[in-house]
ROTI-637989 format. One record per atom (N, C-alpha, C): residue in one letter; x, y, z. Coordinates in steps of 0.2 Angstrom, whole numbers, plus 5000, padded with zeros to 4 digits. Example, Ala and Ser with C-alpha at 12.3 -4.5 7.8 and 13.67 -1.06 7.14 Angstrom:
// residues 2
A506649725039/A506249785039/A506649845039/S506449895035/S506849955036/S506450005039/
END
This chain:
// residues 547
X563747875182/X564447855184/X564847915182/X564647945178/X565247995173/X565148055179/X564548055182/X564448145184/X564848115191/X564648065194/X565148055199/X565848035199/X565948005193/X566948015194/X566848105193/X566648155192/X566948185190/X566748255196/X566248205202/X566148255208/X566748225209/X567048155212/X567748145217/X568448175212/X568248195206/X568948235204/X568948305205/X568048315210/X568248385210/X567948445206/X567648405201/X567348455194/X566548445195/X566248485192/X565348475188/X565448455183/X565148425180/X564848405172/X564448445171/X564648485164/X564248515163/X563948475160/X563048475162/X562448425158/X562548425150/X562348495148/X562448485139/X563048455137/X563448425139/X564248415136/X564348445135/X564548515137/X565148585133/X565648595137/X565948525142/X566448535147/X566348525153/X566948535157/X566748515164/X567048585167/X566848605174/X566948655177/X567148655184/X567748665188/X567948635195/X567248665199/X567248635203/X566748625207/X566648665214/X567148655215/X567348665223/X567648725225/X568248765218/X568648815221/X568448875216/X567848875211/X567648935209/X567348965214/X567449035212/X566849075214/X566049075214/X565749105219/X565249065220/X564949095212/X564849145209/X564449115203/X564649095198/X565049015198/X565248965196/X564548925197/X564148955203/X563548885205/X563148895200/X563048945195/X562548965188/X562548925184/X563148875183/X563248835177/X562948765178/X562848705175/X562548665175/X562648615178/X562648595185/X563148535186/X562648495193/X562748445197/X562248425201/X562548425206/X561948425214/X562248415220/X561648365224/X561848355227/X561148315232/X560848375237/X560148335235/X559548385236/X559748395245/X559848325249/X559848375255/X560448415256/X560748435252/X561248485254/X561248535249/X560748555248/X560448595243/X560448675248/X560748695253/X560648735258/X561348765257/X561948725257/X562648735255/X562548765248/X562048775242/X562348765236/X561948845235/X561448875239/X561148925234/X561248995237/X561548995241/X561849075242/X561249135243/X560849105248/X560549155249/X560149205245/X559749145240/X559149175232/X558749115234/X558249175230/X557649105229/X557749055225/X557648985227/X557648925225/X557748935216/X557248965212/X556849005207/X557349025203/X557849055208/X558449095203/X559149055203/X559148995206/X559748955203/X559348895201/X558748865200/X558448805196/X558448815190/X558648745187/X558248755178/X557648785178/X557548815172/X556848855171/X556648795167/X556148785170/X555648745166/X555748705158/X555648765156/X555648765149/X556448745146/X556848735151/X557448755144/X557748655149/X557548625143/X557648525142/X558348535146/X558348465147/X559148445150/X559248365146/X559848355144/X559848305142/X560248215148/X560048275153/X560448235158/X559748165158/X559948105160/X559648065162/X559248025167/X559048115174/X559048115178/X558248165180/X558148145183/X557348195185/X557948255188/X557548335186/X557748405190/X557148405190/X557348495196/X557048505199/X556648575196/X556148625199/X556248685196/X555848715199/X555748795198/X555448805204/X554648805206/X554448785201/X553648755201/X553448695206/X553848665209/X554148615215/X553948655222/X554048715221/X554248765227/X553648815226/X553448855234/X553348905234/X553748985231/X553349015230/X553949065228/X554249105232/X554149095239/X554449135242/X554749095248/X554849015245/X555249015248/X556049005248/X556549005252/X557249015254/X557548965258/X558148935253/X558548905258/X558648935265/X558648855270/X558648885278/X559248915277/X559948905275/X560348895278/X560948955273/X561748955275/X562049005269/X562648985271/X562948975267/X563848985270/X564049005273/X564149005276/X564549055282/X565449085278/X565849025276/X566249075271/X566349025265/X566949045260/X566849005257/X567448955258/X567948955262/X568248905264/X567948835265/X567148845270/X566948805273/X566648755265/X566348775263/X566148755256/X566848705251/X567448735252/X567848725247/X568148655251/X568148645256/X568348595260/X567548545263/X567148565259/X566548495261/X566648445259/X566348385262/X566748315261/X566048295256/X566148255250/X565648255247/X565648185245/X565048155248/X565248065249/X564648045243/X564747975241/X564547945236/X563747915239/X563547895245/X562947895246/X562347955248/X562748005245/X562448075245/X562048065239/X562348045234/X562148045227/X561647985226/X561048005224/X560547935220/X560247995216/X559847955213/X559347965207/X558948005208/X558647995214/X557948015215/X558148095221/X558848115224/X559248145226/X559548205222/X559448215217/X559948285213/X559448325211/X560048395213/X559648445210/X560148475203/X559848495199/X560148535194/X560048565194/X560648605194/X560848695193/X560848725187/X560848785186/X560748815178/X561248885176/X561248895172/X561548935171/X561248995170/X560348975169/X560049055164/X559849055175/X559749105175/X559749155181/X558849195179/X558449195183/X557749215182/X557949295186/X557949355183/X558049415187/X557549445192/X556949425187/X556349455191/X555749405189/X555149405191/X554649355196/X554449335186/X554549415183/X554149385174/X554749375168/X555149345171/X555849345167/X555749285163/X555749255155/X555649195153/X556349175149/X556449135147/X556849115142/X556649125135/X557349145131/X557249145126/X556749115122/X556449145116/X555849105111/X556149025108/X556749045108/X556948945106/X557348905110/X557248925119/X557648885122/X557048825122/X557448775124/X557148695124/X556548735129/X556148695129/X555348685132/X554948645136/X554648625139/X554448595143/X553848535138/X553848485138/X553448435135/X552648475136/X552448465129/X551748495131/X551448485125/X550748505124/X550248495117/X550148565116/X549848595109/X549348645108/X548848615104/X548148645108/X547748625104/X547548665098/X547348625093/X546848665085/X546048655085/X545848695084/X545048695084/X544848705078/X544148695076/X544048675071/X543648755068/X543848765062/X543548845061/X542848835058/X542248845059/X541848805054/X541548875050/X541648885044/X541448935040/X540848915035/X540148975039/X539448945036/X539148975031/X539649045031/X539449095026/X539949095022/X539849105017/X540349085011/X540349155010/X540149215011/X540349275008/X540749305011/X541449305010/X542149345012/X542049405017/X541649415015/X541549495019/X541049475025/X540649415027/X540149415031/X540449335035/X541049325034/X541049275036/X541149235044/X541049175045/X540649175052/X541049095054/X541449145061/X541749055062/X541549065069/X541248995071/X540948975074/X541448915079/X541248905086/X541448835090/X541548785086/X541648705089/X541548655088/X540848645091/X540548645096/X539748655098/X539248685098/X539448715094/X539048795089/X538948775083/X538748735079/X538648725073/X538048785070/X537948795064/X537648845062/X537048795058/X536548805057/X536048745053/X536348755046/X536548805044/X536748805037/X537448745037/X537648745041/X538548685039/X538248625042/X537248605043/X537148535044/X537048515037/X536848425038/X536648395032/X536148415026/X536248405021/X535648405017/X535748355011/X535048375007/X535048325002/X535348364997/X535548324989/X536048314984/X536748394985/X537248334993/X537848354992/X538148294995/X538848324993/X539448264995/X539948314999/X539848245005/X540448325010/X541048265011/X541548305012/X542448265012/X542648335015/X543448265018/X544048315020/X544648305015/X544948355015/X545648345013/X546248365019/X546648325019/X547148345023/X547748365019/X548348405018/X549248425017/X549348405021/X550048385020/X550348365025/X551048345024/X551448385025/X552148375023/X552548315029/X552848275029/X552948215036/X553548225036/X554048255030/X554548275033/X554948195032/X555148185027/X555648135025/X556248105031/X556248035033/X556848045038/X557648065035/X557648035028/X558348065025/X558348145026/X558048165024/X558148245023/X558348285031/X557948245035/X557948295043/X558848275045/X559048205042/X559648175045/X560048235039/X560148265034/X560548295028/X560648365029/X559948385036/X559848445037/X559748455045/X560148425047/X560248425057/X560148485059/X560548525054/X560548595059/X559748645058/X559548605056/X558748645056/X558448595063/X558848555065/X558548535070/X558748525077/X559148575079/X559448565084/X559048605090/X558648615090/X558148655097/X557948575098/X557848525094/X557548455098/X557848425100/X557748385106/X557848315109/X557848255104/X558448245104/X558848195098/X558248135099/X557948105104/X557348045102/X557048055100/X556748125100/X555948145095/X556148135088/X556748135086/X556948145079/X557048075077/X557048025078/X557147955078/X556447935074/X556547905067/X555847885064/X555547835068/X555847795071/X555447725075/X554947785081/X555247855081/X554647875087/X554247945085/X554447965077/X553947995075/X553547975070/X553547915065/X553047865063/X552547865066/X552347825073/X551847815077/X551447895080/X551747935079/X551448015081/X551248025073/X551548025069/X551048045062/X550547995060/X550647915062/X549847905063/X549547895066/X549647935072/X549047955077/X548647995074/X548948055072/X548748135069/X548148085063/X548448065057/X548148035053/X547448015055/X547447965060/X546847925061/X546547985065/X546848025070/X546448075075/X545948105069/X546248145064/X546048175060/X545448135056/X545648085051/X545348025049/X545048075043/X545348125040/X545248155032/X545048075027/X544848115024/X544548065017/X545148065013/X545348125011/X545648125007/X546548175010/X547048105009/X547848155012/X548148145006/X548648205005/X548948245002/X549648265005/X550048205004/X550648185009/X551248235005/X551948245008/X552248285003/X553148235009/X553548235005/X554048215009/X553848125011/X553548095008/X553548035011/X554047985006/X554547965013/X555047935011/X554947845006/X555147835001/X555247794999/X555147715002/X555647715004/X555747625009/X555347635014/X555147685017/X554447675021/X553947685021/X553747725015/X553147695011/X553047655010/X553347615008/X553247535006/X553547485011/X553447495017/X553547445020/X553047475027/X552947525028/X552547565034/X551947595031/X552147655027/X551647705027/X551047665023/X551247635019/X550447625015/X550147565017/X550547525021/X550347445024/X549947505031/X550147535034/X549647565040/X549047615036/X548947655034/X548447685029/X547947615024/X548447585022/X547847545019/X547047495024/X547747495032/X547347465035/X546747515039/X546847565035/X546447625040/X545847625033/X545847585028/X545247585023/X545447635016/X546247665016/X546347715010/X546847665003/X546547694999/X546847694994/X547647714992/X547947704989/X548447754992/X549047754983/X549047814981/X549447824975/X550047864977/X550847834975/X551547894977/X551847884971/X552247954971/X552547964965/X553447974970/X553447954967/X554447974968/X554948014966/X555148054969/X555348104965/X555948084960/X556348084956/X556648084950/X557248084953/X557848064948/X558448084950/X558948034958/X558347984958/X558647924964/X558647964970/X558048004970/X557848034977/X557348014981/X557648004987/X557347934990/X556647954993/X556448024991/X555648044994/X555248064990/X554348064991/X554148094983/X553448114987/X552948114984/X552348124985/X551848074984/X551348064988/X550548014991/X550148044989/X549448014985/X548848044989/X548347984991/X548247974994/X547847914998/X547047955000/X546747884998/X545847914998/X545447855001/X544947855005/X544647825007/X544047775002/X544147705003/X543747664997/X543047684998/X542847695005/X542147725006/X541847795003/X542247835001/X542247904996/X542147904990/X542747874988/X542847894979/X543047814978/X542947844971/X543247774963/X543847824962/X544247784960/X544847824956/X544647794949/X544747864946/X544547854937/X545347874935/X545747904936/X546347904933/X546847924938/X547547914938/X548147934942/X548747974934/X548948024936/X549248064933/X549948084936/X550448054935/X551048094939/X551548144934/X551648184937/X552148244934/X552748244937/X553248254932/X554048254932/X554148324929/X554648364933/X554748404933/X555448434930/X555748364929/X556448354928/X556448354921/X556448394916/X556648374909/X557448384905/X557548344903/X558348334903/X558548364896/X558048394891/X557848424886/X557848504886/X557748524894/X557548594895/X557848614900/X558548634901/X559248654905/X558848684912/X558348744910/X558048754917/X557848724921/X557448654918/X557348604924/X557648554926/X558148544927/X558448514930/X558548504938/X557848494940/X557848484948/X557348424947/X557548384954/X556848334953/X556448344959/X555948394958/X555348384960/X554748364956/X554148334961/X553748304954/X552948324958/X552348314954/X551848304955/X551348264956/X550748254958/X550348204955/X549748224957/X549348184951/X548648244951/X548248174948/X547648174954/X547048124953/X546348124953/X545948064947/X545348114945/X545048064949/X544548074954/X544048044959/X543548054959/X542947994958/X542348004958/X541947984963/X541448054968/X541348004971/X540947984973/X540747934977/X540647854978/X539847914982/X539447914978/X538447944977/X538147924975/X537547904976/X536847884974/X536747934966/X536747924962/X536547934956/X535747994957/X536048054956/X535648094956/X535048104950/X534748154950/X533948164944/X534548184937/X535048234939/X535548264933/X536048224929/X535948144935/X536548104932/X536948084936/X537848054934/X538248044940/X538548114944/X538748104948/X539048164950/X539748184948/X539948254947/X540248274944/X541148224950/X541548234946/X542148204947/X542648254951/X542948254954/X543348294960/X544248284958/X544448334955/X545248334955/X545748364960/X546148304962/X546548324966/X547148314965/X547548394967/X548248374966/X548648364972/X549348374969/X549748374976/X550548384973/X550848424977/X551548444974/X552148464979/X552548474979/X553148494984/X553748524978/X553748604976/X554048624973/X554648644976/X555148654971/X555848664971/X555948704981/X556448694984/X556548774986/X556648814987/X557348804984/X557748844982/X557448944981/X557448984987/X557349034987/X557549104981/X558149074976/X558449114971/X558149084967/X557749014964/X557448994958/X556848994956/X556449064957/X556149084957/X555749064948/X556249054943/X555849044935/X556148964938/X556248914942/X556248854940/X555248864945/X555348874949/X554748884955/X554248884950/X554148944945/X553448974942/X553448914935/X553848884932/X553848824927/X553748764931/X554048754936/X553448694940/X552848684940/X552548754944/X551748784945/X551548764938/X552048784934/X551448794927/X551448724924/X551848684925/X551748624922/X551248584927/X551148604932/X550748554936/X549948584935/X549948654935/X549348674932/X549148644924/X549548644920/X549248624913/X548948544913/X549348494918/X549148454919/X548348454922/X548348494929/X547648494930/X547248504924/X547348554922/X546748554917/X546748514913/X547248474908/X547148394907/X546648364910/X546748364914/X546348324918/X545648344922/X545648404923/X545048414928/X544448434918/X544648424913/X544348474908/X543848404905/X543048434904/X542648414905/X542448414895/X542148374895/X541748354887/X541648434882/X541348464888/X540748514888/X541048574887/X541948564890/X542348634890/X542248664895/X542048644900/X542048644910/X542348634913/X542648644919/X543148594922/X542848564929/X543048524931/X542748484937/X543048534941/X542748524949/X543148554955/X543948514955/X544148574960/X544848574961/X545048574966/X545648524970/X546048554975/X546348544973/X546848584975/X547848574975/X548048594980/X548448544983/X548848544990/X549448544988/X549848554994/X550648514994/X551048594998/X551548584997/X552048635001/X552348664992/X552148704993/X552348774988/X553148824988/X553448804994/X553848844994/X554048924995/X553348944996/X553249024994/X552749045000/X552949115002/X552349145006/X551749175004/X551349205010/X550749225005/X550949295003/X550649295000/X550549384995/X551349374992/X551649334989/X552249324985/X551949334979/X552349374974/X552149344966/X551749264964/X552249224967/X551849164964/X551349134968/X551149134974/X550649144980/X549949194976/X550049234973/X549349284972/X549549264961/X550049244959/X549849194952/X549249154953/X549349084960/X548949054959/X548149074962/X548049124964/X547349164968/X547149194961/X547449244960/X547249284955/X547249244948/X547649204946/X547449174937/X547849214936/X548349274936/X548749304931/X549449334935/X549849344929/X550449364934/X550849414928/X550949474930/X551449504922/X552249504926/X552649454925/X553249454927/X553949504925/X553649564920/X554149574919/X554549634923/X554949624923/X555649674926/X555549614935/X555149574933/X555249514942/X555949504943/X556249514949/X556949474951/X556749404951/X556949364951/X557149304952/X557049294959/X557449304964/X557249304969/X556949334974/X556349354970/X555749384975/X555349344973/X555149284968/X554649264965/X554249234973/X554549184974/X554249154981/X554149174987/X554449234990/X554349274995/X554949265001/X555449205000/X555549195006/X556549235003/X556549254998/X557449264999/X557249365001/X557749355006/X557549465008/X558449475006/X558549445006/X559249475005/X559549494997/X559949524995/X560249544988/X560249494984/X560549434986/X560649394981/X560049364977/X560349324971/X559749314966/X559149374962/X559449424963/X559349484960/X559149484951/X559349424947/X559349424941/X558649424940/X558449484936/X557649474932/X557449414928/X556749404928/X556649344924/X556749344917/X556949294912/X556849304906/X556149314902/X556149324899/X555349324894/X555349304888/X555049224887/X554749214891/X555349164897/X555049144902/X555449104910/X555549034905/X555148994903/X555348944899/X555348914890/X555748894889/X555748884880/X555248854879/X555148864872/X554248824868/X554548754867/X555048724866/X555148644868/X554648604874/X554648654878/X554348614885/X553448624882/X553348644877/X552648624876/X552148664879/X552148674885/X551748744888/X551748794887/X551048814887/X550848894886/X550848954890/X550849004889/X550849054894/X550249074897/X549549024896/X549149014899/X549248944903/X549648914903/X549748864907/X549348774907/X549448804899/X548948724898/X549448684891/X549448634890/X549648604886/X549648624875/X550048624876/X549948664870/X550148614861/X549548604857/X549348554854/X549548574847/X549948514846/X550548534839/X550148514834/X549648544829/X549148544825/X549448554818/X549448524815/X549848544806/X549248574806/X549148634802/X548648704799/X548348664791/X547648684795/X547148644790/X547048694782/X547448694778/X547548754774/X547648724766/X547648744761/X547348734755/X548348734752/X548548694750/X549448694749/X549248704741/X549948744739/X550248784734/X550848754733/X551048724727/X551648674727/X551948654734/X551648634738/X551548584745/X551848634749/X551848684748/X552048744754/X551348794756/X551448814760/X550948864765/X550948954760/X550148954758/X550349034756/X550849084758/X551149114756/X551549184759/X551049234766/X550449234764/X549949254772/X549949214778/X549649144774/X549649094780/X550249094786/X550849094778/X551549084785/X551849164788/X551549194786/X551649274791/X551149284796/X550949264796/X550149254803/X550249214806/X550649134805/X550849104811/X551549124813/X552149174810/X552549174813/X552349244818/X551949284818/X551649354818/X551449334828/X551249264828/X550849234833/X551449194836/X551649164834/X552449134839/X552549194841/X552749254836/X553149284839/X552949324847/X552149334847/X551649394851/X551949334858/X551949264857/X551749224862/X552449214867/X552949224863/X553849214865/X553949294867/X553449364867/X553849414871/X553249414875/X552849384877/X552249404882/X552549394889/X552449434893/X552649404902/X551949394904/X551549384901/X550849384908/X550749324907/X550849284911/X550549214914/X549949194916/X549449154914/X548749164915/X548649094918/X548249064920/X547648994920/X547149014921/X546648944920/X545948964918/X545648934925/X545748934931/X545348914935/X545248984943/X544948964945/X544649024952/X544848994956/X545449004960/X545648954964/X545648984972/X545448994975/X545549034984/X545748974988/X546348984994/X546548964998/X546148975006/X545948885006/X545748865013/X545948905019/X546648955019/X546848985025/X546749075023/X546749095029/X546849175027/X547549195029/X547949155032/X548549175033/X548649215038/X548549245043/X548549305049/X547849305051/X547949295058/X547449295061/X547049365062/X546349355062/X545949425062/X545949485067/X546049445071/X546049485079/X546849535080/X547249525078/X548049525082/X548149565073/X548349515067/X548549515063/X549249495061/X549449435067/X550049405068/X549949345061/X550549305058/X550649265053/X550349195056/X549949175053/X550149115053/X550549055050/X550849015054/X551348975052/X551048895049/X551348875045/X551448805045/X551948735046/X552648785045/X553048785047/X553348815052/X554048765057/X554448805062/X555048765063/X555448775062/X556148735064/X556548795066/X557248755067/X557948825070/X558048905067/X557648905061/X558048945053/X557448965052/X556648965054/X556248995053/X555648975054/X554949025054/X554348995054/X553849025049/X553649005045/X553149005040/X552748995038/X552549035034/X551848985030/X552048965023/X552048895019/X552248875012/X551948835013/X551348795016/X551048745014/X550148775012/X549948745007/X549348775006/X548948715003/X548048715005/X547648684999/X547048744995/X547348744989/X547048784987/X546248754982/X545548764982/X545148734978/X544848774975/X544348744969/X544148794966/X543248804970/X543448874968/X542648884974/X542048894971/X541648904974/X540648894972/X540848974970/X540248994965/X540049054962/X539949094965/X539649064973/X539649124978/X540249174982/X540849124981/X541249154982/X541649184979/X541749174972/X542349214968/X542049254963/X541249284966/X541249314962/X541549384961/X541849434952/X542149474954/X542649464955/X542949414953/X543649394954/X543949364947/X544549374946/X545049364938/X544649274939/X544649274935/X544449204930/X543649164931/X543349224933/X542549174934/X542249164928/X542249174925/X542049174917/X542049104917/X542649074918/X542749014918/X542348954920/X541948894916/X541448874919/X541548824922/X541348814929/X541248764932/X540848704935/X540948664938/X540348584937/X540548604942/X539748654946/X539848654954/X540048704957/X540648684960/X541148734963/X541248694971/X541348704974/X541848664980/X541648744987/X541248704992/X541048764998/X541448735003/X541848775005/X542348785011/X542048765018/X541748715020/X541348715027/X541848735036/X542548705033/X542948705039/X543548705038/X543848715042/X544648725040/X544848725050/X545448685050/X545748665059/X546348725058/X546148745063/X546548815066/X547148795064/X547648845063/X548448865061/X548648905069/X549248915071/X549548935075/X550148995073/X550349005079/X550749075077/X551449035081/X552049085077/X552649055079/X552949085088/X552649115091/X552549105098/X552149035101/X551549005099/X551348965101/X551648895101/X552048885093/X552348825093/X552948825096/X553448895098/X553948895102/X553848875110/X553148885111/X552948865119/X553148785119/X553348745115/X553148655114/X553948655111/X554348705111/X554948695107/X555048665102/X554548725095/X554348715091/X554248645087/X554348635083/X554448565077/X554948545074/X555248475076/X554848425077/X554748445085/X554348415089/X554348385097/X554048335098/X553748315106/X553448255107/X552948235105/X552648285101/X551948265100/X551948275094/X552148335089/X552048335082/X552848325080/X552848265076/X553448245073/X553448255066/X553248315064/X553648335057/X553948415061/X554248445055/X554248515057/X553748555051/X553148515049/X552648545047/X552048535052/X551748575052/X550948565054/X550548525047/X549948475049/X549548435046/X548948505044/X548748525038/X548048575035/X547548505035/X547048565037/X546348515035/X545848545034/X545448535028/X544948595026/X544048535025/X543748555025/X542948505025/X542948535019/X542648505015/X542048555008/X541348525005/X541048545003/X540348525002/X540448524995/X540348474989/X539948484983/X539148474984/X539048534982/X538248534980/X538048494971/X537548454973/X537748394966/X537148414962/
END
């Protein structure tokens, strides 16, 4: 009814709402901009061009509540029969109300297609559509020889055998619906319905069950729908399901849910990041890390070794660079907590979650490599994503005070009274210069260490081209910050910082579901859309313990 009071006053509706435009007494390229006419008078409207060069283009949405048209409808070479003869005749057409139905308009556009391979910009709206992911199956575990293979190509090496246990892990950030509503303007290339939680719920457990990982590794799940949606649907899919919250009466935190046919859970572990003791953390993000056993026929060696997994969503804030690397490290002291074995071994490892950082950033190759020397670091280069000047401040040495307890290896640090012979109930004069000698080596050190081999499920850029791969894409950018990184079998890290280190196993990479590039997700008018309702993509990696 709106676009028709506003043909009998004489104007077009411009579809997007940015105005109305007289209709009748502009010049003819006034027909460029967005307004409707009935299809059989579609000969009065195009001035002698291909159909192709005044239709909406495909790809760019209309929020009109009306089917258009485009030129996919039409041959390409064809032409209205008919053309103005002037334009008087045009300004004085009588334009009647049962010209107009639903199933009767064309929509006009304003983007003009010059030539036959002219597209729309990389973020104009899109035409509804999927991309598919394939599943990358890697059979040779040696970095240099490695070998991906189809989905009906299997290699006999990635079939079954005896004494292993194979699982998936999915990440998966879902994208809090508070946060998307606090941060609109990261979401304006979408159609305001796809952004509605009543219709991206049922699309994230689709993905979920499509996928049907043993082990997710959720980031961004919101509160009051965990608890009234997300874990009442997951539980009914057979998972377990542990959420931590993040601190500070913020309404989203982190999952990790696991399937009761896989694993026993022996411990649940959550970390808080917020210490109210230690001025630099003063952010509430948080962690959670859990020890799984899993669920195997009792081997010749014994039970099988226990699987740690974490998950986290750090700060991310692109200038807080020493809050970023003091999260990292309290989430890793905790792992080792936890994954650290009778023996002085650590069990395998994964660690998921959104990172906040790119690949090949300082804190991105901290967690690959085991070591980091931060000194003369800016602050904001630590995560990769700030390029501009600001946040230029170098890091302290050390980045956090000895109150928070952790090492600059990254492990918990055990407040021992010194087992030593007393001399009127004080410490000799050597004993107490040998331990101040040692605080002091530990408070100007910058290198940052942990004791685990940790490689990332993803290579980050594709082999063939050397384009990025994203996991991320919204209005403001496409990324990669979400990672699962594990710890790997001897075959592969060896020759790498921290193999020394001993482990129960190691964890073999069998598969991992293709990533996309930030052309691709823009064909679908990136994330969120109709189909994937986060503006993350879901990882998914297979691994084999050999037991």
């Amino acid at each position: 009814m709106e676009a028709w009071r506003c043909v009998r006053r004489g104007y077009g509706r411009c579809v997007v709402g940015r105005g109305r435009y007289p209709m009748l007494t502009h010049h003819q390229k006034s027909l460029g901009r967005d307004w409707t006419t009935p299809w059989e008078n579609l000969q009065r409207c195009c001035w002698n061009r291909h159909v192709s060069s005044c239709m909406r283009w495909p790809g760019h949405y209309s929020r009109a509540p009306y089917p258009y048209f485009s030129s996919r409808h039409f041959s390409l070479n064809w032409r209205p029969p008919c053309l103005f003869e002037s334009r008087t005749q045009f300004q004085y057409w009588n334009w009647r109300p049962d010209n107009l139905s639903q199933t009767s308009l064309l929509h006009l556009s304003s983007y003009i297609m010059n030539t036959e391979g002219d597209e729309p910009s990389s973020k104009r709206r899109k035409h509804q559509g999927t991309i598919e992911r394939h599943w990358e199956y890697i059979c040779n575990h040696n970095k240099e020889k490695m070998k991906i293979l189809g989905d009906k190509n299997v290699d006999s090496k990635c079939e079954d055998s005896e004494n292993k246990f194979d699982f998936s892990v999915m990440s998966y950030n879902i994208l809090s619906q508070n946060l998307l509503e606090d941060n609109s303007h990261l979401y304006r290339h979408c159609r305001r319905p796809v952004l509605h939680w009543s219709f991206r719920f049922p699309n994230i457990l689709k993905e979920i069950k499509h996928f049907d990982a043993d082990v997710l590794c959720l980031q961004e799940v919101q509160e009051d729908h965990y608890g009234t949606e997300i874990r009442p649907s997951l539980e009914s899919l057979g998972y377990h399901c542990e959420y931590k919250n993040r601190t500070g009466r913020k309404p989203d935190g982190c999952a990790i849910c696991f399937k009761h046919s896989k694993f026993s859970l022996l411990s649940v572990n959550p970390v808080e990041f917020y210490r109210p003791d230690v001025p630099l953390l003063d952010r509430d993000n948080v962690g959670l890390v859990l020890l799984l056993q899993p669920k195997q026929p009792q081997t010749a060696s014994g039970a099988s070794p226990a699987i740690c997994v974490a998950n986290t969503h750090l700060l991310y804030n692109p200038r807080r660079g020493d809050i970023k690397l003091t999260q990292l490290a309290m989430l890793l002291a905790e792992i080792a907590n936890v994954a650290h074995q009778k023996d002085g071994s650590f069990c395998p490892i994964v660690m998921c979650g959104d990172f906040n950082s790119v690949p090949g950033s300082p804190l991105y190759s901290f967690i690959k490599e085991g070591k980091l020397n931060y000194e003369g670091l800016a602050i904001g280069k630590v995560s990769g994503q700030e390029q501009s000047s600001r946040g230029q401040r170098i890091l302290s040495i050390p980045i956090w005070p000895p109150n928070l307890g952790i090492s600059q290896n990254c492990v918990y640090e055990v407040q021992q009274v010194p087992k030593v012979e007393k001399t009127d109930n004080n410490l000799t004069e050597t004993q107490l210069d040998k331990t101040e000698v040692l605080v002091t080596a530990e408070k100007l050190s910058s290198n940052l260490q942990h004791r685990f081999s940790l490689s990332s499920v993803y290579s980050h850029y594709f082999p063939d081209t050397g384009i990025p791969e994203v996991t991320t894409c919204h209005s403001r950018s496409a990324i990669t910050v979400d990672y699962i990184f594990y710890s790997a079998d001897k075959g592969e890290v060896a020759g790498q910082p921290g193999t020394e280190v001993a482990l129960v196993g190691g964890l073999k990479l069998l598969a991992r579901l293709s990533l996309l590039t930030e052309q691709d997700l823009w064909t679908v008018n990136g994330l969120p859309n109709e189909n994937n309702s986060s503006d993350h993509l879901p990882l998914l990696a297979k691994f084999r313990l050999e037991l």
